[in-house]
C-alpha positions in Angstrom: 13.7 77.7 16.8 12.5 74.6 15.1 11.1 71.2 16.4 14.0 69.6 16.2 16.2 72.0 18.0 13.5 72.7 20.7 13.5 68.8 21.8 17.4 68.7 21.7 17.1 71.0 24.1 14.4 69.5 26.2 16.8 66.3 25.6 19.4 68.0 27.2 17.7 69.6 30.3 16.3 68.2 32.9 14.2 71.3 34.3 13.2 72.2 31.0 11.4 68.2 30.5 9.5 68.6 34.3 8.7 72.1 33.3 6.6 70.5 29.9 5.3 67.4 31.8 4.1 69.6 34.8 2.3 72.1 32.0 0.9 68.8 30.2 -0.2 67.4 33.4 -2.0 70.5 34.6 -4.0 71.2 31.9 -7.5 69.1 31.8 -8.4 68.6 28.5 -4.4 67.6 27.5 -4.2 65.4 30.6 -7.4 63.2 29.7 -5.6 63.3 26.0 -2.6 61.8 27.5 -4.8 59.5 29.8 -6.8 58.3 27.1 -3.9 57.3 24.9 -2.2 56.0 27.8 -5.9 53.5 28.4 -6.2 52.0 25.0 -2.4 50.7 25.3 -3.3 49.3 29.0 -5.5 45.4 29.2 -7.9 45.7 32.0 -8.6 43.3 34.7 -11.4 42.2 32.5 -8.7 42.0 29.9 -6.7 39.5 31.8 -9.9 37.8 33.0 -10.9 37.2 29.4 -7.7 36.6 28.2 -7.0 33.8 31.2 -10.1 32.1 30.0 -9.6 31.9 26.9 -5.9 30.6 27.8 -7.8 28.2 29.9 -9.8 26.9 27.6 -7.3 26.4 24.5 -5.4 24.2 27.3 -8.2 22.2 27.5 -8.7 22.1 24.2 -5.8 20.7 23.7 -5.6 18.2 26.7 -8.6 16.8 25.0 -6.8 16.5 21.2 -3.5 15.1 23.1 -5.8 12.5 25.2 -7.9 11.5 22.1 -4.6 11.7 19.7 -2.8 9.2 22.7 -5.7 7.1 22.7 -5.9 6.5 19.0 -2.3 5.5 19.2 -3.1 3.1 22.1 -5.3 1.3 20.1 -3.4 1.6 16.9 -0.6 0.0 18.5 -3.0 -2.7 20.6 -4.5 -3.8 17.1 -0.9 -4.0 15.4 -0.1 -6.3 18.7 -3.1 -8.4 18.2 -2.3 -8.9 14.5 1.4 -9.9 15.5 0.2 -12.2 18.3 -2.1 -13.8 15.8 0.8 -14.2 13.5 2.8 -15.5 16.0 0.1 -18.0 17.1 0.0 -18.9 13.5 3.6 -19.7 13.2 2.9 -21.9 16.2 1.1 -24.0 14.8 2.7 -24.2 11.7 5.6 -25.2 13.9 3.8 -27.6 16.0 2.9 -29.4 12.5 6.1 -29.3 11.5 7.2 -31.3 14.9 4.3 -33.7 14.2 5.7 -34.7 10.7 9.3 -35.0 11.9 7.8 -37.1 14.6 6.1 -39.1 11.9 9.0 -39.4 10.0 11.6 -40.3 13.3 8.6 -43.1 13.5 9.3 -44.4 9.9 13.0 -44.6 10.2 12.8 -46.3 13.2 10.4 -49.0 11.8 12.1 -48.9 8.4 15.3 -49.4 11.5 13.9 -52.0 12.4 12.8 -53.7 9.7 16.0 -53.4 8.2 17.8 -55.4 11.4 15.0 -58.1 11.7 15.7 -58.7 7.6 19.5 -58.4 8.1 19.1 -60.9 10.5 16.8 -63.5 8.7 19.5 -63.2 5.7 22.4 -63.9 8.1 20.4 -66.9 9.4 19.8 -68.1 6.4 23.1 -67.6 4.6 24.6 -69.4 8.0 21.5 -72.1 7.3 22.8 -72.5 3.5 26.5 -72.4 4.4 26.5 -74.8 7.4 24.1 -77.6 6.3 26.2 -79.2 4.1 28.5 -78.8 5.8 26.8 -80.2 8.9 25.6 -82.6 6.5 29.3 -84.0 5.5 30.2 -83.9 8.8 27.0 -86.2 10.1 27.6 -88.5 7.3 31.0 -89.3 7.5 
């Protein structure tokens, strides 16, 4: 019987299998074989202990390059807001100068308004002074 056909067999019957296993089991040296083999495959409480720690500390690690990776954003985004509030500021101002000259300007038209009328005025006046004299004149004199 080959390999093969001898663990079909064991494959197939149940007795057979706990038959081997109780022979493996029994015997020391094949036992601490077995045991051995079994060990290296298993993590030991120090295992998980280490392992845990390390886990620990790479989530630390990381908490700290998130926090410091936030915080540089933070302040990224507070300078970008101071440059934009200083450009707004700035725009203020050339706003506020902007009103001033309009100001200035609302000022000239109503004195150039003004000096306009009073002129408008003194010609009336004196086309009314031209035009009625003589004629005042001719009437007086009759």
């Amino acid at each position: 019987m080959s390999w093969k056909e001898f663990l079909d067999e064991l494959e197939k019957d149940d007795k057979a299998r706990k038959r081997l296993a109780e022979i493996i089991v029994t015997d020391y040296d094949v036992r601490i074989a077995l045991i051995n083999a079994v060990l290296r495959d298993v993590a030991t409480k120090q295992d998980i202990v280490e392992l845990r720690n390390d886990v620990k500390e790479e989530v630390t690690r990381l908490e700290r390059e998130f926090k410091n990776y936030v915080d540089k954003s933070v302040d990224d985004l507070n300078t970008r807001l101071d440059d934009v509030n200083k450009r707004i500021d700035d725009v203020n101002k050339r706003i506020d100068d902007v009103n001033k000259r309009i100001d200035d300007v609302n000022k000239r038209i109503d004195d150039l308004n003004h000096l306009v009328r009073t002129s408008l005025i003194a010609i009336v006046v004196t086309l009314a002074t031209t035009i009625l004299v003589p004629f005042i004149l001719k009437f007086l004199a009759l």
